[in-house]
C-alpha positions in Angstrom: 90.6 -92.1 -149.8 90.9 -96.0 -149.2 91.9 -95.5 -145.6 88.6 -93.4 -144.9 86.4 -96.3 -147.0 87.9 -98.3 -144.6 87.5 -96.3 -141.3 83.7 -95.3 -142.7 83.1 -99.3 -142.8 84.4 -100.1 -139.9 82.7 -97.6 -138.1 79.3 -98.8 -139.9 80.2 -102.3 -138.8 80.6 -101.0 -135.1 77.8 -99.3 -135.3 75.1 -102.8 -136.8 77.2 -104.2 -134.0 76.4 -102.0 -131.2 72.7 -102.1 -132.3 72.5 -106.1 -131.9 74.4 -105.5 -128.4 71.4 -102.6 -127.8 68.8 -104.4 -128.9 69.7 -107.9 -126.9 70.4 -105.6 -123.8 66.7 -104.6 -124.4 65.4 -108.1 -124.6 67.3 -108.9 -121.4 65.9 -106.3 -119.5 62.6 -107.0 -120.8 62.7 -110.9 -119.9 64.3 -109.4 -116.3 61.1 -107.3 -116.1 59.0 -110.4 -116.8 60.8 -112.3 -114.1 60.9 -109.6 -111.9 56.9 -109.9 -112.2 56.2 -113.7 -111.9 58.4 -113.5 -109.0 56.3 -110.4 -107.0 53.3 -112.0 -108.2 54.4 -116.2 -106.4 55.3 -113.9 -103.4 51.5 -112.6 -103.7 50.6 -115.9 -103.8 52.3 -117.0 -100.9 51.5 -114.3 -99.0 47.8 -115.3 -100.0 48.5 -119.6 -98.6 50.0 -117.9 -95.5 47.1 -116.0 -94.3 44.8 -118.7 -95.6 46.7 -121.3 -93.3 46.6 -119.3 -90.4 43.3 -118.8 -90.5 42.7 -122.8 -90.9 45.0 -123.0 -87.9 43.1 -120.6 -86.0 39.5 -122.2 -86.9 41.3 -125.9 -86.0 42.1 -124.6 -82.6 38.9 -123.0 -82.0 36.7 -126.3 -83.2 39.5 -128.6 -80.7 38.4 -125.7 -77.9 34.8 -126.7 -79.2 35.3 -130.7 -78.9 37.0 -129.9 -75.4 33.8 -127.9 -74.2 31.7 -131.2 -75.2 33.6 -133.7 -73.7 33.5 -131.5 -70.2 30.0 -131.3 -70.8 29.4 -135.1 -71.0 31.4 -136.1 -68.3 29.5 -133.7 -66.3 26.0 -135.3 -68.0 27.4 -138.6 -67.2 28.1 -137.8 -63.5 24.7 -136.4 -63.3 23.5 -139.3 -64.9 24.8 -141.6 -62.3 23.7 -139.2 -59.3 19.9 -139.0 -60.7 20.4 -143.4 -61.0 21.4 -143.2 -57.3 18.4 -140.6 -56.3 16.1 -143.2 -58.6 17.5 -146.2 -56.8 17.5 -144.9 -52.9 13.7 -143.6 -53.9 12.7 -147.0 -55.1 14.5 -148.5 -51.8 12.5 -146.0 -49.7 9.2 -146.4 -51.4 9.5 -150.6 -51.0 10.2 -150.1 -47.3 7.0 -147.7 -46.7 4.7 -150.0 -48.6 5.9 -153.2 -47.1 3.3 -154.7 -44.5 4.4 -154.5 -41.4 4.3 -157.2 -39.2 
């Protein structure tokens, strides 16, 4: 009879222990779980900055396109500027010369 007392705790002792060991394997997974989670959802995130950079990338290039346009548009203003200053001037030259008195 002692020797199955003894073989009954034992086995009861194996038993509370494999329960801990269960029960911290469940705690492990659950925490892995968790992780598992913040990880997919910082990879949503990133995926989120990504696409928001490129498109700040894409509007940048299309506002430095923009300034380009303007600054070809004022050189062009600025060299018909100095055309309509020559056409003003040669007009004003012409004019003087008609209405000078000749003689």
């Amino acid at each position: 009879g002692a020797s199955f007392d003894h073989i009954n705790q034992v086995t009861a002792s194996l038993i509370d222990e494999i329960k801990e060991v269960a029960a911290a394997a469940a705690r492990v997974a659950q925490a892995a779980q968790g992780a598992g989670q913040a990880v997919q959802n910082i990879a949503s995130i990133t995926e989120e900055v990504a696409a928001g950079t490129e498109e700040v990338s894409a509007q940048a290039q299309e506002q430095a396109a923009g300034v380009d346009e303007i600054v070809r548009a004022l050189q062009e203003l600025t060299r018909l500027a100095g055309e309509l200053g020559e056409a003003v001037g040669r007009f004003r030259l012409e004019s003087l010369a008609e209405s000078a008195p000749v003689g």
